[in-house]
TIKOLDREN-329962 format. One record per residue (C-alpha): residue number from 1; residue in three letters; x, y, z. Coordinates in Angstrom, 2 decimals, padded with zeros to 5 digits, m for minus. Layout:
BEGIN
KETI    n  res       xx       yy       zz
KETI  NUM  ALA        X        Y        Z
...
% end
This chain:
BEGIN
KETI    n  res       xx       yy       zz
KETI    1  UNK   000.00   000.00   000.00
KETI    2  UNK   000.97   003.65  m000.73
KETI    3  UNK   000.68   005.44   002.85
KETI    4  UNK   000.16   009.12   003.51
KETI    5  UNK   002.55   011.79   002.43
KETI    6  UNK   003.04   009.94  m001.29
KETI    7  UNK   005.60   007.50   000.15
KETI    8  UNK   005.55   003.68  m000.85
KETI    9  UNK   006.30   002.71   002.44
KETI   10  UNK   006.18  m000.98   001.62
KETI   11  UNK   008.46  m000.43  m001.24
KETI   12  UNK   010.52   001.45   001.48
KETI   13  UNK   010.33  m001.28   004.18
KETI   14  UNK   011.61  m003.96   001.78
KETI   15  UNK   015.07  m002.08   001.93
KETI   16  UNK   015.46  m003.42   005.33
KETI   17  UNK   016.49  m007.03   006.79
KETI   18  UNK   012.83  m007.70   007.73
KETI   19  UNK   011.92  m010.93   009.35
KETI   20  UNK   008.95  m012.07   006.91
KETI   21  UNK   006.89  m011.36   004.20
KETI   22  UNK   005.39  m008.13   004.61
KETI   23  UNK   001.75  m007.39   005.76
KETI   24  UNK   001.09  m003.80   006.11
KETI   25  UNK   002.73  m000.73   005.98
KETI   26  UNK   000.00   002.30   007.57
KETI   27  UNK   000.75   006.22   009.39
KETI   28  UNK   001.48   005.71   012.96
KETI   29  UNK   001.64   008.08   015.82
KETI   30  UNK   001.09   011.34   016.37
KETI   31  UNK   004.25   012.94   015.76
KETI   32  UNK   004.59   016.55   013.41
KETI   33  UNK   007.93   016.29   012.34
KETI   34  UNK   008.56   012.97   010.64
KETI   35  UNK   007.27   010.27   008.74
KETI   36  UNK   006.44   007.29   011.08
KETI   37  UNK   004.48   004.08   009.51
KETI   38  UNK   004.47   000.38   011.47
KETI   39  UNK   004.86  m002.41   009.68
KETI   40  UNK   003.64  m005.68   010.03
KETI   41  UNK   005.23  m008.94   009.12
KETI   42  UNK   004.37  m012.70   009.16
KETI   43  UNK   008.04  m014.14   009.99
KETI   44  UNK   007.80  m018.34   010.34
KETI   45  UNK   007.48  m017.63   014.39
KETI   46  UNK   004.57  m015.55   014.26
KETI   47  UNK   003.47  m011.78   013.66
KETI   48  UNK   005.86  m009.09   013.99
KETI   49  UNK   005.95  m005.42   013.88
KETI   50  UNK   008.36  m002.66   012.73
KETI   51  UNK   008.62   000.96   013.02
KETI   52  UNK   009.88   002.85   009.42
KETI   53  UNK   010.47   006.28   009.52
KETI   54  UNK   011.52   008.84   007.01
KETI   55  UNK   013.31   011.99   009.10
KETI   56  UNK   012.42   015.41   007.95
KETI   57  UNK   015.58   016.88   006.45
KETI   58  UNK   013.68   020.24   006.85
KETI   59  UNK   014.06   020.11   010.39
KETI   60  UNK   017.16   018.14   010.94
KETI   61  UNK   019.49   019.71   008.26
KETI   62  UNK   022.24   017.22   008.78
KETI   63  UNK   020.12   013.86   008.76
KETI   64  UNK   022.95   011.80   007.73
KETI   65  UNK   025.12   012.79   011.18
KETI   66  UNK   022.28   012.97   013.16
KETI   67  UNK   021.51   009.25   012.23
KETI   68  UNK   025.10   008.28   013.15
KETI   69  UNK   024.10   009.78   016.57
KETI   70  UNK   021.05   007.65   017.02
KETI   71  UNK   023.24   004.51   015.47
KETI   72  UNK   026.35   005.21   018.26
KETI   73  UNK   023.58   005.66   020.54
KETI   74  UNK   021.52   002.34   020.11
KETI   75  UNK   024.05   000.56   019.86
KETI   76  UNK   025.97   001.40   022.97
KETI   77  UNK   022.64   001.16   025.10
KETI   78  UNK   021.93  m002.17   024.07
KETI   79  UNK   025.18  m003.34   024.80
KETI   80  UNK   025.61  m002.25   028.05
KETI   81  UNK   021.83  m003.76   028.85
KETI   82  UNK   022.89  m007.05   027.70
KETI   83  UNK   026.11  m007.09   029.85
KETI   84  UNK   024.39  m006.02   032.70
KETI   85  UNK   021.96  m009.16   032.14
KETI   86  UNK   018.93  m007.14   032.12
KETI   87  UNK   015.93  m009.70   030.94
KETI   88  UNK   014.02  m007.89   028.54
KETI   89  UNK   016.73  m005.41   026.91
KETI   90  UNK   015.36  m005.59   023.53
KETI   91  UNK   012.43  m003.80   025.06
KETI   92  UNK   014.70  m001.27   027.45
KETI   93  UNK   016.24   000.52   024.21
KETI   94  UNK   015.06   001.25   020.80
KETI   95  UNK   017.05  m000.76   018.39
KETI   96  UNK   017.60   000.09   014.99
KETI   97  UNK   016.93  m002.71   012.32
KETI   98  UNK   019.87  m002.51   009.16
KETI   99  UNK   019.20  m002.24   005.65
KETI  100  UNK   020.17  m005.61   003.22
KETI  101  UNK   023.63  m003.67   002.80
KETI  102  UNK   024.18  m003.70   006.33
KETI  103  UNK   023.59   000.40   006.52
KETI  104  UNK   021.81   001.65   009.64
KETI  105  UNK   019.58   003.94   007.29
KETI  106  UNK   018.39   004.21   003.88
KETI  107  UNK   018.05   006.66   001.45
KETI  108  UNK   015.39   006.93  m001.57
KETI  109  UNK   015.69   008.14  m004.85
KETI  110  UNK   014.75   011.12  m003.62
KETI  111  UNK   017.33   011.57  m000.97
KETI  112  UNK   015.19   011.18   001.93
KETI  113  UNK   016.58   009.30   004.85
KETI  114  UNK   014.65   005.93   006.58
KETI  115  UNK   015.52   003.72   009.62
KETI  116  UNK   013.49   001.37   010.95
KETI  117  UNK   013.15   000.13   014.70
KETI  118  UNK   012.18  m002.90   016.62
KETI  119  UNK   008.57  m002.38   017.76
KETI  120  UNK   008.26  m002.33   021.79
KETI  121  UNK   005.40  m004.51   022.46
KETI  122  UNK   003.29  m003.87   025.24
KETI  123  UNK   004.36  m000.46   025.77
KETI  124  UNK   002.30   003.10   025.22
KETI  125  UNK   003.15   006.78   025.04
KETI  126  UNK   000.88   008.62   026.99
KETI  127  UNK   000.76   012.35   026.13
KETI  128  UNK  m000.32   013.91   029.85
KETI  129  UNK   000.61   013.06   032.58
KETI  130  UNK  m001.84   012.46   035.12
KETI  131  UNK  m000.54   011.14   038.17
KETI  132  UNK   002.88   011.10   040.60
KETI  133  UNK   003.53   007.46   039.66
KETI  134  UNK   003.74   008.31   036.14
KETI  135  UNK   006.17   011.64   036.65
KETI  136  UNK   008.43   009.69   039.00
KETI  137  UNK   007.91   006.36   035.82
KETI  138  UNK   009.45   009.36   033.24
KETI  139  UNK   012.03   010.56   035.39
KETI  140  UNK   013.11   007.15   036.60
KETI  141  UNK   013.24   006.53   032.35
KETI  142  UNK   015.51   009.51   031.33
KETI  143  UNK   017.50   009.26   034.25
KETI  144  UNK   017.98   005.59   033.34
KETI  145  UNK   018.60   006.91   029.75
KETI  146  UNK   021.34   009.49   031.13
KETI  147  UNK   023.26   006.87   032.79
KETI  148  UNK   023.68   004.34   030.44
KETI  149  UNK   024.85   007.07   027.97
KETI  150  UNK   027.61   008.66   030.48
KETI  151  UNK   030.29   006.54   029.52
KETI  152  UNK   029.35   007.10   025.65
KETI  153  UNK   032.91   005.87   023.94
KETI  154  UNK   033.50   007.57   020.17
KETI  155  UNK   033.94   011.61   021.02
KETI  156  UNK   031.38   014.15   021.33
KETI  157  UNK   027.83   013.88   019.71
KETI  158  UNK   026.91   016.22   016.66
KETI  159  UNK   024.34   019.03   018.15
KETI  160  UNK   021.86   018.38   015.84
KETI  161  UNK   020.49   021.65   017.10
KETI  162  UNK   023.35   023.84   017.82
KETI  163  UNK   022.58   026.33   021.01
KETI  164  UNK   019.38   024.46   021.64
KETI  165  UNK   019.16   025.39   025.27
KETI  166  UNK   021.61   028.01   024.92
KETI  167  UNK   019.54   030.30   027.42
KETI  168  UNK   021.72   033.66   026.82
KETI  169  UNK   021.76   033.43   023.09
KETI  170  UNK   017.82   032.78   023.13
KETI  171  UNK   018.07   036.21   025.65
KETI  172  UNK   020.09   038.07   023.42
KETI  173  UNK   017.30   036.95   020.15
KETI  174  UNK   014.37   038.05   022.41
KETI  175  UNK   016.67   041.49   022.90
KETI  176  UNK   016.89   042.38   019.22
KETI  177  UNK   013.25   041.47   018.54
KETI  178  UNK   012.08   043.92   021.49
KETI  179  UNK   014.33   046.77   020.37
KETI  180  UNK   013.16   046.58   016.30
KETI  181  UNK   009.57   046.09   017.59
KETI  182  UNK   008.90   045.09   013.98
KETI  183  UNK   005.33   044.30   014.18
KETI  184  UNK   004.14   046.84   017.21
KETI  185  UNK   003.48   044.45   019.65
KETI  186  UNK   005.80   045.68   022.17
KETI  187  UNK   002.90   047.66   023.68
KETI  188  UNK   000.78   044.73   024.31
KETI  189  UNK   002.79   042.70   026.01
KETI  190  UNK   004.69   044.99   028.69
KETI  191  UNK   004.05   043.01   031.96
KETI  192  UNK   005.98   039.95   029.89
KETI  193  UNK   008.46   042.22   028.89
KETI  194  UNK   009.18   043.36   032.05
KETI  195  UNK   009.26   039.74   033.56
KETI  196  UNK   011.78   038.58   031.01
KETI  197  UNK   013.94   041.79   031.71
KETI  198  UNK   014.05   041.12   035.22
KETI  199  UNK   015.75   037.74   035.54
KETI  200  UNK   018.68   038.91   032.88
KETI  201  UNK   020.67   037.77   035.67
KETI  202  UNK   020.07   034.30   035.72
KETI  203  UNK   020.32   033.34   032.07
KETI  204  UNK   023.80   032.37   032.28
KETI  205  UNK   024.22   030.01   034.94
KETI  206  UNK   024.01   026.54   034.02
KETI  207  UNK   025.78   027.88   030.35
KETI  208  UNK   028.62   029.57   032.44
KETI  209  UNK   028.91   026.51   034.62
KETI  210  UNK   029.47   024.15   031.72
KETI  211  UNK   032.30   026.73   029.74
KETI  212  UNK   034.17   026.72   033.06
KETI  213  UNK   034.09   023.02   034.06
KETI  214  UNK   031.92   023.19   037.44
KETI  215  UNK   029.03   021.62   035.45
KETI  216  UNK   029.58   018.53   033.10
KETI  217  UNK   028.88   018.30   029.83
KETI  218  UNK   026.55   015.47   029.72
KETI  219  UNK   024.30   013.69   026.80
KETI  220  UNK   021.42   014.39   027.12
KETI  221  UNK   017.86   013.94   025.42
KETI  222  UNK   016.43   017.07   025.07
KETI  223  UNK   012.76   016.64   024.59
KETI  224  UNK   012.11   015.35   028.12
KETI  225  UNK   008.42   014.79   027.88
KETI  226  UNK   005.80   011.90   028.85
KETI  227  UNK   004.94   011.07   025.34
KETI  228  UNK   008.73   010.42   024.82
KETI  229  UNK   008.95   007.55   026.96
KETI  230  UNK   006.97   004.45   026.81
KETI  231  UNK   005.16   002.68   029.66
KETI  232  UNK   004.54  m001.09   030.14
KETI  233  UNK   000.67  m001.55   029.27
KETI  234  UNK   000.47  m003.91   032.23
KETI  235  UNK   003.08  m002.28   035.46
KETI  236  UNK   003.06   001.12   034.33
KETI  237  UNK   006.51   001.29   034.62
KETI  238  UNK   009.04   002.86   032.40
KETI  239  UNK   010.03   000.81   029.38
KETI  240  UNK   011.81   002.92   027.02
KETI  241  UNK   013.25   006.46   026.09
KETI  242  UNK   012.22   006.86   022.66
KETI  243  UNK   012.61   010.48   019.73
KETI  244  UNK   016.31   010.26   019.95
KETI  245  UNK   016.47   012.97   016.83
KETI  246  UNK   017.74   015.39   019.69
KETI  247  UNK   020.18   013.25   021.84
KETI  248  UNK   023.51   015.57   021.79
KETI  249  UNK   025.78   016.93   024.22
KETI  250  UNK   024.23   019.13   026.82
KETI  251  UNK   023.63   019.29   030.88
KETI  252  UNK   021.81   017.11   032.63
KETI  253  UNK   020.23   020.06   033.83
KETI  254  UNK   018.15   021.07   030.32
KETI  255  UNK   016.71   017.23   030.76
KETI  256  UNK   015.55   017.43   034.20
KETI  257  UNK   014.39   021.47   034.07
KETI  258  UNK   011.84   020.03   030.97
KETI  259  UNK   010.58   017.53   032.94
KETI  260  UNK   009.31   019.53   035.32
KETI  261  UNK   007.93   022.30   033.04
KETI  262  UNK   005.86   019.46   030.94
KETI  263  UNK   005.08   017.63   034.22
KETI  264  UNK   004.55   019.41   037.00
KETI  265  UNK   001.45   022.03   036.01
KETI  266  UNK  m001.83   020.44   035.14
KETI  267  UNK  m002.59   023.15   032.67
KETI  268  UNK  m002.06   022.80   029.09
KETI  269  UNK   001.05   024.83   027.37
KETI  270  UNK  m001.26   027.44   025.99
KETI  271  UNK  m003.87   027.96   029.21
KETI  272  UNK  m005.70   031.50   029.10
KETI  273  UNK  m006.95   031.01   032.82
KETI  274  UNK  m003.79   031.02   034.70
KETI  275  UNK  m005.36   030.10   038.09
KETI  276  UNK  m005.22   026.73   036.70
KETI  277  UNK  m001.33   027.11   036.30
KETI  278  UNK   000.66   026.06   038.87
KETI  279  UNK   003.50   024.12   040.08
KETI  280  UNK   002.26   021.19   041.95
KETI  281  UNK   005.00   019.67   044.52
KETI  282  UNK   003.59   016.59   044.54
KETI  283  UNK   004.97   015.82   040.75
KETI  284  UNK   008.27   017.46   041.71
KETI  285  UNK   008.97   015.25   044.35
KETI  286  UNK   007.85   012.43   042.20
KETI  287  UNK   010.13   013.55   039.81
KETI  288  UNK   013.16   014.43   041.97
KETI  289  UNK   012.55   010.85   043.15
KETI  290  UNK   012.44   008.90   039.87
KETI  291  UNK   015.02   010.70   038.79
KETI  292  UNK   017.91   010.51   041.70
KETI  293  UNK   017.09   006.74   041.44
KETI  294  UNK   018.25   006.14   038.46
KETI  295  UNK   021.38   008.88   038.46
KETI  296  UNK   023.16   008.32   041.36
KETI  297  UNK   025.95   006.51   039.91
KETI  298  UNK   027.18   009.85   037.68
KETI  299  UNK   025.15   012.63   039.23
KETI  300  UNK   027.57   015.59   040.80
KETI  301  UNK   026.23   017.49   044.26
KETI  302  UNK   026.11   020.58   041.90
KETI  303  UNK   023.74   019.35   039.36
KETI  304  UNK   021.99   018.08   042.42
KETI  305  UNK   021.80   021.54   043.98
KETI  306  UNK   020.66   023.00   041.03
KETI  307  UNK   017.43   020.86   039.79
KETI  308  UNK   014.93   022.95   041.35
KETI  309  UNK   016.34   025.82   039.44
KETI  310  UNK   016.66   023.72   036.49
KETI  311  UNK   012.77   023.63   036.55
KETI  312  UNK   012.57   027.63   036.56
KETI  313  UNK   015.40   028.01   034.00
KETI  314  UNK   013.94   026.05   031.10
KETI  315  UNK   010.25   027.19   032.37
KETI  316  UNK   011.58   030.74   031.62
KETI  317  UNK   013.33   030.02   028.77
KETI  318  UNK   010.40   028.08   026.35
KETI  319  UNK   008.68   031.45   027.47
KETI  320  UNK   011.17   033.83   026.63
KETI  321  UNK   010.94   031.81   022.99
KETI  322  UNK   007.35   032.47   022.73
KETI  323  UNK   007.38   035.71   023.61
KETI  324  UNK   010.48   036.30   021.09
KETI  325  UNK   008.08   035.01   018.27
KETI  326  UNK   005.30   036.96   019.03
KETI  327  UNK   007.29   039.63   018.84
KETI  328  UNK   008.61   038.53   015.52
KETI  329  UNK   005.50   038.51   013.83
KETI  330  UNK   004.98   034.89   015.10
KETI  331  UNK   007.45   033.11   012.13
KETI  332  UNK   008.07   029.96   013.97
KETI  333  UNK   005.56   028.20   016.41
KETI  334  UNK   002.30   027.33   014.80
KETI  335  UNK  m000.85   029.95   016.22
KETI  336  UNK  m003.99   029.22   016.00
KETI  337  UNK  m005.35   032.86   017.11
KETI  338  UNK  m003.70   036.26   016.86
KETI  339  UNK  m002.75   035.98   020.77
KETI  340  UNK  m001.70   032.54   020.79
KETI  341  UNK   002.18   032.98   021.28
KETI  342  UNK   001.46   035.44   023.53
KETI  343  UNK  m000.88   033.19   025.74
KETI  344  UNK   001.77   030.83   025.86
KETI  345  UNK   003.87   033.00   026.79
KETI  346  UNK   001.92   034.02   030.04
KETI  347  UNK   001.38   030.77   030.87
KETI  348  UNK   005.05   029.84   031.01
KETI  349  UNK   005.88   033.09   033.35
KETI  350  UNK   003.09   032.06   035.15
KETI  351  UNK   004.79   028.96   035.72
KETI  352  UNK   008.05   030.27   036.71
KETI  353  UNK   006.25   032.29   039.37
KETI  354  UNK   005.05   029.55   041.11
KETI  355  UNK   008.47   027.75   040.74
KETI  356  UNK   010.28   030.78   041.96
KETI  357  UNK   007.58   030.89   045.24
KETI  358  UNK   007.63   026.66   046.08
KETI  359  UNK   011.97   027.18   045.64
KETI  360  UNK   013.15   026.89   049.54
KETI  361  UNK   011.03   024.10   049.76
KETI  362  UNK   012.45   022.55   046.30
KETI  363  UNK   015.73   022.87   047.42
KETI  364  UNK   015.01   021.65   051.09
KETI  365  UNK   013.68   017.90   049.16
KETI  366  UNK   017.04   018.08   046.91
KETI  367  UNK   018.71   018.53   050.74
KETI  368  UNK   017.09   015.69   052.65
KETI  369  UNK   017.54   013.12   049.06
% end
């Protein structure tokens, strides 16, 4: 069959070292950057399934390094899983599947890129979260993920996003939008202004800290959220770290601050009633729990120290980014009314606010763990 987005994703599949004839190839998931079909096989021991995706070189610029990322990445996961004799390690890390030349990816007539992954059976992403046990289940996950990558042999990782969470530079964007004031929004949005302008200060602590050596240079995922990590359909519990197009070098910091902006708050990102926003302790501790679990064995006492202002830091900073765009005549995040980046804006400062008020008790939890 010919699947969405004009692709012959059986014709595609059939590049790989599948186990069996093939069945199906449909759309699966609901990701927005790339391609993602599942394929199903009949192999001689019964059904199988396979995920085939084509990665949007729009996006990811350098597809062919960032795939040698994923590929070092896999690869060194798994292997450390197997020595450590964990049971089910086919289902602990994704695993890519080669092409009949042995490649890790594939590339069409058409130059896109394809790799294709092991389905994890009896696992779901789960897009909110809704409980403790499931923040402490994701932070217990990346954590997990963070370890086994901390003695990652080969040199550093490609940024597949250079500066990602490079706080100042983002700072030093929002600057230059404010002072050209291109589309005359400036007026309307002078309490945000004034919040961003008022923690200048702290924009360049955890980048400092990493140019001068007191803060290790970690890899790291980078898109800490829920849906990025799949949970056993049955325990609940953290199967997999999965949406490794963003794995590169960065502070362990960036991973845990995102888990507690996407976690922690049960209003959505774009909330116009922000009474609802709000920084529940309850899924911090669960996080700070989860995640001290399962980093431990490489975690310093400064990256400790400085999770609960990890949560404020990349809080502020996915605001400062939405209130750069609206700014800039809203040119990068998708709006779906004229106020939209703006709204998300609020609701991110609104977040930081009650991060910045909960903070001696943050930091007393970090104390006693």
């Amino acid at each position: 069959m010919i699947a969405a987005a004009g692709h012959d994703a059986v014709a595609i599949a059939r590049e790989f070292a599948l186990s069996g004839e093939i069945l199906s190839a449909s759309p699966y998931g609901s990701g927005h950057i790339n391609d993602t079909y599942k394929v199903d096989v009949k192999p001689a021991g019964g059904p199988r399934r396979y995920v085939l995706q084509r990665i949007n070189h729009n996006v990811f610029r350098r597809p062919d390094e960032l795939m040698a990322n994923v590929e070092r990445v896999c690869a060194h996961a798994y292997a450390k899983l197997k020595q450590a004799g964990v049971p089910d390690a086919e289902r602990r890390t994704l695993r890519l599947l080669p092409t009949l030349t042995g490649k890790a990816w594939h590339i069409d007539a058409a130059g896109n890129r394809w790799r294709c992954y092991h389905f994890i059976e009896g696992a779901t992403g789960h897009d909110v979260v809704r409980s403790p046990e499931q923040a402490y289940a994701a932070a217990k996950s990346f954590g997990a993920f963070q370890s086994l990558l901390a003695d990652l042999p080969g040199g550093r990782l490609l940024e597949t996003i250079p500066d990602f969470h490079h706080t100042p530079a983002r700072f030093a964007r929002f600057q230059q939008a404010l002072a050209q004031d291109a589309h005359g929004r400036a007026a309307a949005s002078v309490p945000e202004i004034a919040f961003a302008l008022a923690r200048a200060h702290e924009v360049n602590v955890v980048v400092d800290a990493l140019r001068d050596g007191t803060l290790p240079e970690r890899v790291t995922h980078n898109d800490t959220k829920l849906n990025n990590v799949l949970l056993d359909d049955v325990t609940q519990d953290g199967v997999c770290v999965i949406d490794l197009d963003t794995v590169m070098p960065g502070s362990a910091l960036y991973d845990f601050g995102d888990l507690v902006r996407t976690s922690t708050s049960p209003a959505a990102e774009d909330e116009t009633d922000l009474s609802k926003v709000q920084m529940q302790f309850p899924m911090f501790a669960a996080l700070v729990k989860g995640y001290l679990e399962s980093t431990r064995g490489f975690l310093t006492p400064k990256e400790r120290a400085l999770l609960p202002f990890a949560g404020k830091l990349i809080t502020f900073e996915i605001g400062l980014r939405f209130l750069t765009d609206w700014l800039e005549g809203d040119i990068y995040f998708k709006t779906k009314c004229p106020t939209h980046n703006l709204d998300r804006t609020r609701t991110q400062f609104k977040l930081v606010e009650s991060i910045e008020d909960q903070l001696p008790a943050m930091q007393a939890l970090i104390a006693r763990a």
